[in-house]
SEDREN-115212 format. One line per 10 residues: number of its first residue (from 1); for each residue x, y, z of C-alpha. Coordinates in nm, 4 decimals, always signed. Layout:
REM residues N
NUM) X Y Z ~ ...
This chain:
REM residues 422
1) +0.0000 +0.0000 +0.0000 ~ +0.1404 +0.3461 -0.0934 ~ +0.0574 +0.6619 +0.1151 ~ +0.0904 +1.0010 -0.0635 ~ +0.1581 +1.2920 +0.1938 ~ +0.0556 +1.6518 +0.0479 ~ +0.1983 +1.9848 +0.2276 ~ -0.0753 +1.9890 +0.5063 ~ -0.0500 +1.6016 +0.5509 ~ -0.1375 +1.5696 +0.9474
11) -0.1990 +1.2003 +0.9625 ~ +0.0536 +0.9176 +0.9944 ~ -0.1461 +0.6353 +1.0979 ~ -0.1962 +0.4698 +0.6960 ~ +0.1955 +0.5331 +0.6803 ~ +0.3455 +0.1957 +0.7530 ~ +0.1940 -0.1020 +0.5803 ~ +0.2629 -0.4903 +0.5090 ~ +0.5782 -0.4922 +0.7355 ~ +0.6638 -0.8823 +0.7633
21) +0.7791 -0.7706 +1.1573 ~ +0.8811 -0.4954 +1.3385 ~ +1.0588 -0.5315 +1.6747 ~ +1.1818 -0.2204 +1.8241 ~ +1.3100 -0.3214 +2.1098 ~ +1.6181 -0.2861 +2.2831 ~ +1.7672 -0.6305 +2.2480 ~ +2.0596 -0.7118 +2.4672 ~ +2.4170 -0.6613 +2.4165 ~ +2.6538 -0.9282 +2.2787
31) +2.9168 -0.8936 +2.0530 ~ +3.0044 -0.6203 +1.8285 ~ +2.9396 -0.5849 +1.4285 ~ +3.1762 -0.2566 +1.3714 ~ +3.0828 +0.0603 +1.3325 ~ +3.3305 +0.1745 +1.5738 ~ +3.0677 +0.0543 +1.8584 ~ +3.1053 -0.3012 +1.9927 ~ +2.7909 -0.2849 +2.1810 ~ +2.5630 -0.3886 +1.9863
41) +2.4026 -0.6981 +1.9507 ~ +2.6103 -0.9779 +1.7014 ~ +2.5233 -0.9345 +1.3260 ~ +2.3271 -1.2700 +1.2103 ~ +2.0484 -1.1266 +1.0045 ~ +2.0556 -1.2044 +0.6090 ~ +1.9100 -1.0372 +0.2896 ~ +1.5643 -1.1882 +0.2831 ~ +1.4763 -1.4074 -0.0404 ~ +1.3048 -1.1925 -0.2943
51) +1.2208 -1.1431 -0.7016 ~ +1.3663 -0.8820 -0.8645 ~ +1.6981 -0.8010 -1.0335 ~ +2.0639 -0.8316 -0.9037 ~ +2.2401 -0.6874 -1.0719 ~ +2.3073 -0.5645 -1.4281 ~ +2.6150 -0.5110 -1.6624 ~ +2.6979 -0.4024 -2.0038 ~ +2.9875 -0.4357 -2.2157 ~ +3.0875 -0.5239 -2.5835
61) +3.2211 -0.8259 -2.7976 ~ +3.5234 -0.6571 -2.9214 ~ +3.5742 -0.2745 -3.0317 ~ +3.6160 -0.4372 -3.3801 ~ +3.2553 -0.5678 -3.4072 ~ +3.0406 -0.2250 -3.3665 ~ +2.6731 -0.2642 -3.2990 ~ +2.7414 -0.6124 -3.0707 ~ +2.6674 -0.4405 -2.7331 ~ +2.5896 -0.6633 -2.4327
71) +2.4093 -0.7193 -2.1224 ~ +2.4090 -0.9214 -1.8504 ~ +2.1435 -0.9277 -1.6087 ~ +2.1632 -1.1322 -1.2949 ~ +1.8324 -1.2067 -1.0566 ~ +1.6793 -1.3528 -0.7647 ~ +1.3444 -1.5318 -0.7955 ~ +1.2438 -1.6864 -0.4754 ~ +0.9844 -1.6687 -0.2246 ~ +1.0212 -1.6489 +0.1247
81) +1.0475 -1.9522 +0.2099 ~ +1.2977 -2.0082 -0.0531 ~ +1.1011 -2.1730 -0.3611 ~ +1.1805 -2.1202 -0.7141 ~ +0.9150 -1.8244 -0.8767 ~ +0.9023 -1.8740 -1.2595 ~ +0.9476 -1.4715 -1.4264 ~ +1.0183 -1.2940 -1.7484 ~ +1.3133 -1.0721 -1.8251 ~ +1.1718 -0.7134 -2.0238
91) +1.3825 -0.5179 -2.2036 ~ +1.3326 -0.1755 -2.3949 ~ +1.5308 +0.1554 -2.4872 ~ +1.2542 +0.3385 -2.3059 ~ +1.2068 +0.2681 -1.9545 ~ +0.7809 +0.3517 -2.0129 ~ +0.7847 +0.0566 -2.2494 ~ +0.9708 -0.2263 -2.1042 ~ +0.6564 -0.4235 -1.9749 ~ +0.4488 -0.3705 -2.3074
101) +0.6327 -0.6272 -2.5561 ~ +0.7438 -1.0242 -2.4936 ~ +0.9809 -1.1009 -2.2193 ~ +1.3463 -1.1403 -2.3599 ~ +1.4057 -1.4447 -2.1357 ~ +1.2096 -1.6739 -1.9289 ~ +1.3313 -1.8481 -1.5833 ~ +1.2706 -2.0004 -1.2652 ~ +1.4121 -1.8827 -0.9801 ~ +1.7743 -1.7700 -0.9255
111) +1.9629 -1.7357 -1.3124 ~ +2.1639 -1.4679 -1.5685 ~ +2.0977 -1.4416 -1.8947 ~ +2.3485 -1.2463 -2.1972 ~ +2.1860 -1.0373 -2.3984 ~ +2.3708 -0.9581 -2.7216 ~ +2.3271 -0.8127 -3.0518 ~ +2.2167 -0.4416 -2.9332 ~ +2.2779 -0.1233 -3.0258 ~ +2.5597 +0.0339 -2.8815
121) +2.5579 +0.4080 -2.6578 ~ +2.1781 +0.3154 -2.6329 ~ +2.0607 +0.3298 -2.3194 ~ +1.8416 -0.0421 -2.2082 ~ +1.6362 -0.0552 -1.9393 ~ +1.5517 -0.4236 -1.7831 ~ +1.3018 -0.5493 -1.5950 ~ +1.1379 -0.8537 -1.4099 ~ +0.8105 -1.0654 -1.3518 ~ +0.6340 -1.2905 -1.2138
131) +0.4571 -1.4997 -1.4631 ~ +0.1011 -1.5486 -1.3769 ~ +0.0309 -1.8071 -1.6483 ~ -0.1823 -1.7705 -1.9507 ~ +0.1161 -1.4614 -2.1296 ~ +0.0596 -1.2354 -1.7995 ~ +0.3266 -1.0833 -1.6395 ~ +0.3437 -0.8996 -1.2824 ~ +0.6476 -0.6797 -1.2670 ~ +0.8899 -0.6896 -0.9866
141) +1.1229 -0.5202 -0.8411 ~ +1.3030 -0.1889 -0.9421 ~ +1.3694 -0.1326 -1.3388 ~ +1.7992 -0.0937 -1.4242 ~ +1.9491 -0.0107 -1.7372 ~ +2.2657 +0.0083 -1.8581 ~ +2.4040 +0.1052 -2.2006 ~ +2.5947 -0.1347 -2.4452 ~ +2.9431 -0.0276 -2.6271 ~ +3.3079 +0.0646 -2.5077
151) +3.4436 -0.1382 -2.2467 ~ +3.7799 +0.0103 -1.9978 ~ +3.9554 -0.3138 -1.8557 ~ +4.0827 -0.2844 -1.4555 ~ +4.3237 -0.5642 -1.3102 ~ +4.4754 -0.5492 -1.0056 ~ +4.7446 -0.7988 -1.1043 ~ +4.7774 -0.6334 -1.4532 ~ +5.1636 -0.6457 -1.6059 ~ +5.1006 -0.4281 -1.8663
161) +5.4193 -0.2409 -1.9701 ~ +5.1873 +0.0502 -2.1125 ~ +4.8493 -0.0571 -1.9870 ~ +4.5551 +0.1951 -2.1618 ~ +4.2608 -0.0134 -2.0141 ~ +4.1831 -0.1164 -2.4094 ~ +4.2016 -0.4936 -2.3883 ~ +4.2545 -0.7415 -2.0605 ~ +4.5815 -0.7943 -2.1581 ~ +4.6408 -0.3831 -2.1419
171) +4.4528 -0.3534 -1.8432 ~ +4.4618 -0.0336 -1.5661 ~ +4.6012 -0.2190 -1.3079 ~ +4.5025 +0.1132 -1.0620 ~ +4.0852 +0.1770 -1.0835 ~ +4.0924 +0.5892 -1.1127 ~ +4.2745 +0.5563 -1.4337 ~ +3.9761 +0.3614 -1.5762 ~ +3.7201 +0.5781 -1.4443 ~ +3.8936 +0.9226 -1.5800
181) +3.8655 +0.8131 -1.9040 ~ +3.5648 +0.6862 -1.9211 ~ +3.4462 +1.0375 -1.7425 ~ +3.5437 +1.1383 -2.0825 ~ +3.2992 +0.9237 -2.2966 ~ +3.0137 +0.9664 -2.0610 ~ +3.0326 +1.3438 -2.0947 ~ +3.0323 +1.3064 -2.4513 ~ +2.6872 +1.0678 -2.4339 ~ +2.8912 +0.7796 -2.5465
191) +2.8765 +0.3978 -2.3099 ~ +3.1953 +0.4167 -2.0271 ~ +3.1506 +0.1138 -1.8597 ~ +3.4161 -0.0100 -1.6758 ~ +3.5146 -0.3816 -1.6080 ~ +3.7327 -0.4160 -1.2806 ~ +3.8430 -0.8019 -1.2230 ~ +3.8324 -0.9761 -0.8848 ~ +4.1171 -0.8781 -0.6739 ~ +4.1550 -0.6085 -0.3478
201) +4.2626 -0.2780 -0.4854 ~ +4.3788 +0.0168 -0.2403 ~ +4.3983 +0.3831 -0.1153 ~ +4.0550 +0.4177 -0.3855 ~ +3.8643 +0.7399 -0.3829 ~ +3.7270 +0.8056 -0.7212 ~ +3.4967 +1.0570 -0.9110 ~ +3.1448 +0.8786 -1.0445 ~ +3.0332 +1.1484 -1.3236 ~ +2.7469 +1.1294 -1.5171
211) +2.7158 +0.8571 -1.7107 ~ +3.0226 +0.6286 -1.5747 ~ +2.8996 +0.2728 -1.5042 ~ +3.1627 +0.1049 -1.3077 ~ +3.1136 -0.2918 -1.2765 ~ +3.2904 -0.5322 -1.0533 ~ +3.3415 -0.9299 -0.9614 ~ +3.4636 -1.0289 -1.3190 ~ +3.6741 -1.3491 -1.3217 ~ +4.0277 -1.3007 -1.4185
221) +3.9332 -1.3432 -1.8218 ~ +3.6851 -1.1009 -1.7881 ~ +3.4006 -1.3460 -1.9207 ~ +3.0742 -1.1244 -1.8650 ~ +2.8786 -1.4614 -1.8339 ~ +3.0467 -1.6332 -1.5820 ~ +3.0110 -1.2329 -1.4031 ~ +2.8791 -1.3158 -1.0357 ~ +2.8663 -1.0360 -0.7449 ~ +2.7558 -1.2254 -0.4868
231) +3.1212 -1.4970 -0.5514 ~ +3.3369 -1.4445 -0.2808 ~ +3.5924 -1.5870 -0.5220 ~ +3.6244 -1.3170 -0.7687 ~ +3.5287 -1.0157 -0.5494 ~ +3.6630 -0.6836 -0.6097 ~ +3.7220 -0.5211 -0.2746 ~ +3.7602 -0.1100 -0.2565 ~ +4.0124 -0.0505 +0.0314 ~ +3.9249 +0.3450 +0.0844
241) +4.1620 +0.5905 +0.1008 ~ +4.1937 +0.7477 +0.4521 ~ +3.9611 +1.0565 +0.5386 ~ +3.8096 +1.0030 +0.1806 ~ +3.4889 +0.8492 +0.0351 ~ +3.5665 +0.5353 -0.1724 ~ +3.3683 +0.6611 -0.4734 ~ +3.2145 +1.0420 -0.5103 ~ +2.8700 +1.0659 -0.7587 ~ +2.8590 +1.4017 -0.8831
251) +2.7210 +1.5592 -1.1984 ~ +2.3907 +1.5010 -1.2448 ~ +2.2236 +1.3047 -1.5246 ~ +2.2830 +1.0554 -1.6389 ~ +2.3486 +0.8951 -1.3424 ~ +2.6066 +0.6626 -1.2477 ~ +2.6206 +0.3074 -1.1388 ~ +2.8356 +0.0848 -0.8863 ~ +2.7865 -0.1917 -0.9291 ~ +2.9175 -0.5861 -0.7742
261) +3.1902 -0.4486 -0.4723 ~ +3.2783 -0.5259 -0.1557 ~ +3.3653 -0.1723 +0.0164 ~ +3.6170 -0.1963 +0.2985 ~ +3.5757 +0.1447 +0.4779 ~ +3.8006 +0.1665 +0.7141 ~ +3.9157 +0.4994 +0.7540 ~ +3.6546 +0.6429 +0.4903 ~ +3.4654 +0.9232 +0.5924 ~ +3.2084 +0.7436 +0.3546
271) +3.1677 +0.4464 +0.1235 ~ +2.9556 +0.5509 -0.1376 ~ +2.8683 +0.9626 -0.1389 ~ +2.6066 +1.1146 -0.3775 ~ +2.5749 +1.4603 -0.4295 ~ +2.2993 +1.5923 -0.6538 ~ +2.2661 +1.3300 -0.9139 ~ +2.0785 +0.9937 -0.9793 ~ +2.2687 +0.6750 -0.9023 ~ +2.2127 +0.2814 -0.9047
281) +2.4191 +0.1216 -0.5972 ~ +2.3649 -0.2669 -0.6728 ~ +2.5107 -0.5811 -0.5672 ~ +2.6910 -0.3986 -0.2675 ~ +2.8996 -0.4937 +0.0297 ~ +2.9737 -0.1842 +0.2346 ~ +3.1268 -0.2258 +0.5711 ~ +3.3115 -0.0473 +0.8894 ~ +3.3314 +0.3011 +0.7343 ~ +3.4343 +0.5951 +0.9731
291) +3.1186 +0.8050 +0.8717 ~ +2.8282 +0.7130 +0.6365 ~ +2.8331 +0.3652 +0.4196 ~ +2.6305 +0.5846 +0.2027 ~ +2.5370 +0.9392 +0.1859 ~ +2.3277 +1.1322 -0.0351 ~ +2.2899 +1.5083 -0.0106 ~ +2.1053 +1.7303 -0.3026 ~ +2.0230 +2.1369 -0.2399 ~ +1.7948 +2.1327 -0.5407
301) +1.4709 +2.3509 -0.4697 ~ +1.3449 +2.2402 -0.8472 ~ +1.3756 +1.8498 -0.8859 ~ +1.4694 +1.5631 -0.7285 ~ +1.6858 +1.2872 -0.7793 ~ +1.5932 +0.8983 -0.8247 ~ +1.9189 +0.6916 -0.6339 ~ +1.8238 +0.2868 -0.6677 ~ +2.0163 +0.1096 -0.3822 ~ +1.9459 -0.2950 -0.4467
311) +2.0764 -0.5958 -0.3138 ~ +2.3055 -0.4013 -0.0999 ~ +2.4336 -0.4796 +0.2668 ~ +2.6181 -0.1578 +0.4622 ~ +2.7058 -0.2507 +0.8352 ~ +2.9633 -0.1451 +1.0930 ~ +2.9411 +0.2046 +1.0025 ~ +3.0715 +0.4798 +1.2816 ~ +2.7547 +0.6525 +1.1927 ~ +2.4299 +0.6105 +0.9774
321) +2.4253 +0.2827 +0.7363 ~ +2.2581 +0.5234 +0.5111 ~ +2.1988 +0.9528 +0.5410 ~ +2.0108 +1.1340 +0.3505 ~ +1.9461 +1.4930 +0.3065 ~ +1.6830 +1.7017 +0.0378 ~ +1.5169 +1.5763 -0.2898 ~ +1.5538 +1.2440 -0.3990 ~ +1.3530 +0.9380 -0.4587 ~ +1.5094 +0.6923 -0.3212
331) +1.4027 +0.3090 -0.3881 ~ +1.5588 +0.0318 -0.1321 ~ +1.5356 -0.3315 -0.2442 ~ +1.6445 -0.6618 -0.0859 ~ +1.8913 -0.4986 +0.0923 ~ +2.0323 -0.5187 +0.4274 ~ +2.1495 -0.2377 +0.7372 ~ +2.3018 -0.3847 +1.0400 ~ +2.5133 -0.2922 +1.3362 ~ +2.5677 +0.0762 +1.2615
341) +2.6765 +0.2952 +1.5522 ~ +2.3232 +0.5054 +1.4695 ~ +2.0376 +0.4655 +1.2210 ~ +1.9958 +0.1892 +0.9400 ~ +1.8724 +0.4773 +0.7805 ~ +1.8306 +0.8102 +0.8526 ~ +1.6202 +1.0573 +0.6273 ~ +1.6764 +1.4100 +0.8078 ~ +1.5143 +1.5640 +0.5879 ~ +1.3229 +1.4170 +0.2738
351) +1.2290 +1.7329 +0.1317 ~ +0.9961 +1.7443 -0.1441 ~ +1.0402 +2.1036 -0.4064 ~ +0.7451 +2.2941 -0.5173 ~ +0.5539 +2.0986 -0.7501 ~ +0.7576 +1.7890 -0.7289 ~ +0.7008 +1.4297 -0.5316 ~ +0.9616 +1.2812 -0.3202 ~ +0.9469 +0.9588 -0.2643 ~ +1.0872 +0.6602 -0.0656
361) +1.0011 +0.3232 -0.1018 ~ +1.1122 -0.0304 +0.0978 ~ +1.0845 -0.3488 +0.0082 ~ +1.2244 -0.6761 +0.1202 ~ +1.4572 -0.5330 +0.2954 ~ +1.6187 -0.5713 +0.6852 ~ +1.7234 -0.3601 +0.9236 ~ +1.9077 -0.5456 +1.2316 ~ +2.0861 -0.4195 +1.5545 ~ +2.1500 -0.1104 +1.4918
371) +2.2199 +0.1327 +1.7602 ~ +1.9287 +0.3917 +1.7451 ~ +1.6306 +0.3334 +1.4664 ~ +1.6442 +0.0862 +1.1897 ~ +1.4186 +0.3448 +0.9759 ~ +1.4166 +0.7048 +1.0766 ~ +1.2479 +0.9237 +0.7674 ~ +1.2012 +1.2944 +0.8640 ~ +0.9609 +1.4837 +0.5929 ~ +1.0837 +1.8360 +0.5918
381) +0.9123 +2.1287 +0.4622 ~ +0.9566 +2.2146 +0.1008 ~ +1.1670 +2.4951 +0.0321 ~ +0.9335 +2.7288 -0.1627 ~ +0.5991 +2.7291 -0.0581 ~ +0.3552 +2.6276 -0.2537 ~ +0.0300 +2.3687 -0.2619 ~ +0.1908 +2.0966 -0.5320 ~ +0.4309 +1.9213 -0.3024 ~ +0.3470 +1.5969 -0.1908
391) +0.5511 +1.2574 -0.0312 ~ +0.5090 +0.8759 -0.1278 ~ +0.6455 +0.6786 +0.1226 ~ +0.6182 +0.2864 +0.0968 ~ +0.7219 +0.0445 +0.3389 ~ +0.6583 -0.3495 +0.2284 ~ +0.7793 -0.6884 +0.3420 ~ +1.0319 -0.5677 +0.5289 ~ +1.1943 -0.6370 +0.9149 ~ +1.3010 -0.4198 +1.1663
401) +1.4979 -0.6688 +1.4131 ~ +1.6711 -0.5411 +1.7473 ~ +1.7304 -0.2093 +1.6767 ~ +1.7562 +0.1007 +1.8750 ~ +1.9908 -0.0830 +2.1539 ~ +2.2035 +0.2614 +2.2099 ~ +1.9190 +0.4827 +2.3560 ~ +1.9565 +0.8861 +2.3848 ~ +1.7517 +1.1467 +2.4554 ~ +1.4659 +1.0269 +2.2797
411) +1.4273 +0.6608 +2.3162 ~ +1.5109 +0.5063 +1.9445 ~ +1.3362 +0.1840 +1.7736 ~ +1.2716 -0.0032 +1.5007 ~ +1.0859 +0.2673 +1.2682 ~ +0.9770 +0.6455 +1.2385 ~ +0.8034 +0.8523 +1.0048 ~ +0.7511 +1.2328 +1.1023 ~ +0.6148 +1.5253 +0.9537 ~ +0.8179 +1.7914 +1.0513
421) +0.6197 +2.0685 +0.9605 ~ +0.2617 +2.1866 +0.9935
């Protein structure tokens, strides 16, 4: 159920809705999960079983054979309790249309699929359902795209004498190099995706501009279809640069994407920061960061900004698991927030400009031991006044386990939504 909030909203009571549990209590002590705090209560909660996409990545055969752009998409289709869901993979160049043709693909349960043959610098936009039987299709999940063509190689154990990031045998063997050029060809509209192999790579703080689509986890010969996130055996792992964030989204459309790390923050002031632009954070493991594992900040009075954070786990952080500050819809999917020092997430404020909607929507996702409220969402007054301002928050299948064990003033818990203006 979805509750829309206009400027003189006074109610909260329709607000929270088809919550699989919520358990604010304290919960004891036990050991420690990070975040600089080791009073919290031990991490054991896991990303619940869901539908909807992993993770996506695009790429190309070779920069000889134009106009043979790839995709791989990567999803989970299980219930609950665990059992296989049959769906359809959708794809389009228009993110309106990607429900209205055939699906591309059909599965049960967990799977990837390739996708090749498409147009390159095109934009694609993928996504799921359930099939009902009989040709119908009920979507899941959030919609991802990504955008077929040039590929810039990373390898921490590249040799190259005079690596360019052209090939894998050329590759960057040092990520920022990768991402600065392709900073270059997304400015210029053109695909920058970036293909960094398994490995641990250090001292990282890089610049996300608009349109750079950074993808990690790829086996040492680069094969996009043996490509899995979630294998511990070809993770990439960001070691952050002290005082730094790990990676910096600036710029404003298009947005980026990170996609298929494991973020080791120790020392960051943040894992993942977005200022003022859209952003997909997918297939994400983001852990003991000084600050923030994420933070998203925007000072736009006009528009807001959609930021997709799916299949993501951020835990141990000194701070919030996730901050947020002004206009953004932001969707959270199958993800996880556990053991940070203070909120799981902490929306202070959601501010909605004149005219526009700002939205936040939860699904299938948990929020475990951490030390003041799993959920804290703060709706703040718009900044020009005016009677076309409205919020959409959405809550669904979600769990709010243990949290609020570090109690201040105001005694914390699982979840809380406040209007914070009349």
């Amino acid at each position: 159920m979805r509750s829309t909030f206009p400027r003189a909203a006074s109610a909260l009571a329709t607000l929270l809705t088809a919550c699989l549990a919520l358990s604010c209590g304290a919960g004891g002590g036990g050991g420690g999960g990070g975040g600089g705090d080791s009073g919290g209560p031990p991490d054991t909660s896991k990303i619940l079983p869901t539908v909807g996409l992993l993770s996506v990545a695009a790429g190309e055969v070779s920069p000889a054979q134009a106009g043979d752009g790839l995709i791989q998409a990567r999803w989970d289709a299980r219930e609950l309790g665990g059992a296989g869901v049959q769906v359809g993979l959708f794809l389009a160049t228009d993110k309106d249309s990607v429900y209205l043709g055939a699906p591309v693909h059909t599965a049960a349960a967990q799977g990837s699929v390739v996708l090749n043959g498409l147009p390159e610098d095109q934009v694609h936009w993928l996504g799921l359902a359930v099939d009902e039987g009989g040709g119908q299709y009920r979507p899941v999940g959030v919609l991802m795209s990504a955008t077929p063509g040039t590929v810039i190689y990373v390898d921490a154990a590249s040799a190259a004498a005079n690596p360019d990031g052209s090939s894998p045998a050329t590759a960057f063997p040092v990520l920022i190099d990768a991402v600065l050029v392709a900073s270059g060809l997304g400015g210029a509209g053109l695909a920058a995706n970036v293909w960094v192999a398994g490995g641990t790579y250090a001292d990282v703080a890089v610049p996300l501009n608009p349109g750079v689509h950074v993808y990690g986890s790829f086996p040492a010969d680069f094969d996009l279809s043996q490509r899995d996130p979630l294998l511990a055996a070809d993770r990439s792992v960001l070691v952050a640069q002290s005082g730094k964030a790990v990676a910096e989204v600036t710029g404003g459309d298009p947005g980026a994407v990170l996609d298929g790390f494991e973020i080791d923050g120790t020392g960051a002031t943040f894992g993942v920061d977005v200022d003022s632009s859209p952003a997909r954070l997918s297939a994400l493991e983001i852990r003991d960061c000084t600050g923030r594992g994420i933070r998203l900040r925007s000072l736009s009075t006009t528009s807001n900004y959609r930021v997709t954070v799916a299949r993501c786990s951020v835990t141990g952080s000194g701070a919030q698991g996730l901050s947020l500050e002004g206009a953004f819809k932001l969707d959270v999917e199958g993800s996880r927030f556990s053991v940070n020092a203070l909120e799981g997430i902490d929306l202070n404020d959601l501010v909605a400009p004149d005219g526009v909607t700002a939205g936040l929507e939860i699904r299938d996702s948990v929020f475990f031991g951490n030390g003041e409220e799993g959920l804290d969402c703060d709706l703040g007054a718009p900044p020009v006044a005016g009677a076309g301002s409205s919020y959409s928050v959405l809550i669904d299948g979600s769990r709010f386990e243990r949290n609020g064990w570090k109690p201040g003033p105001t005694a914390p818990g699982g979840l809380r939504i406040d209007i914070e203006y009349e």
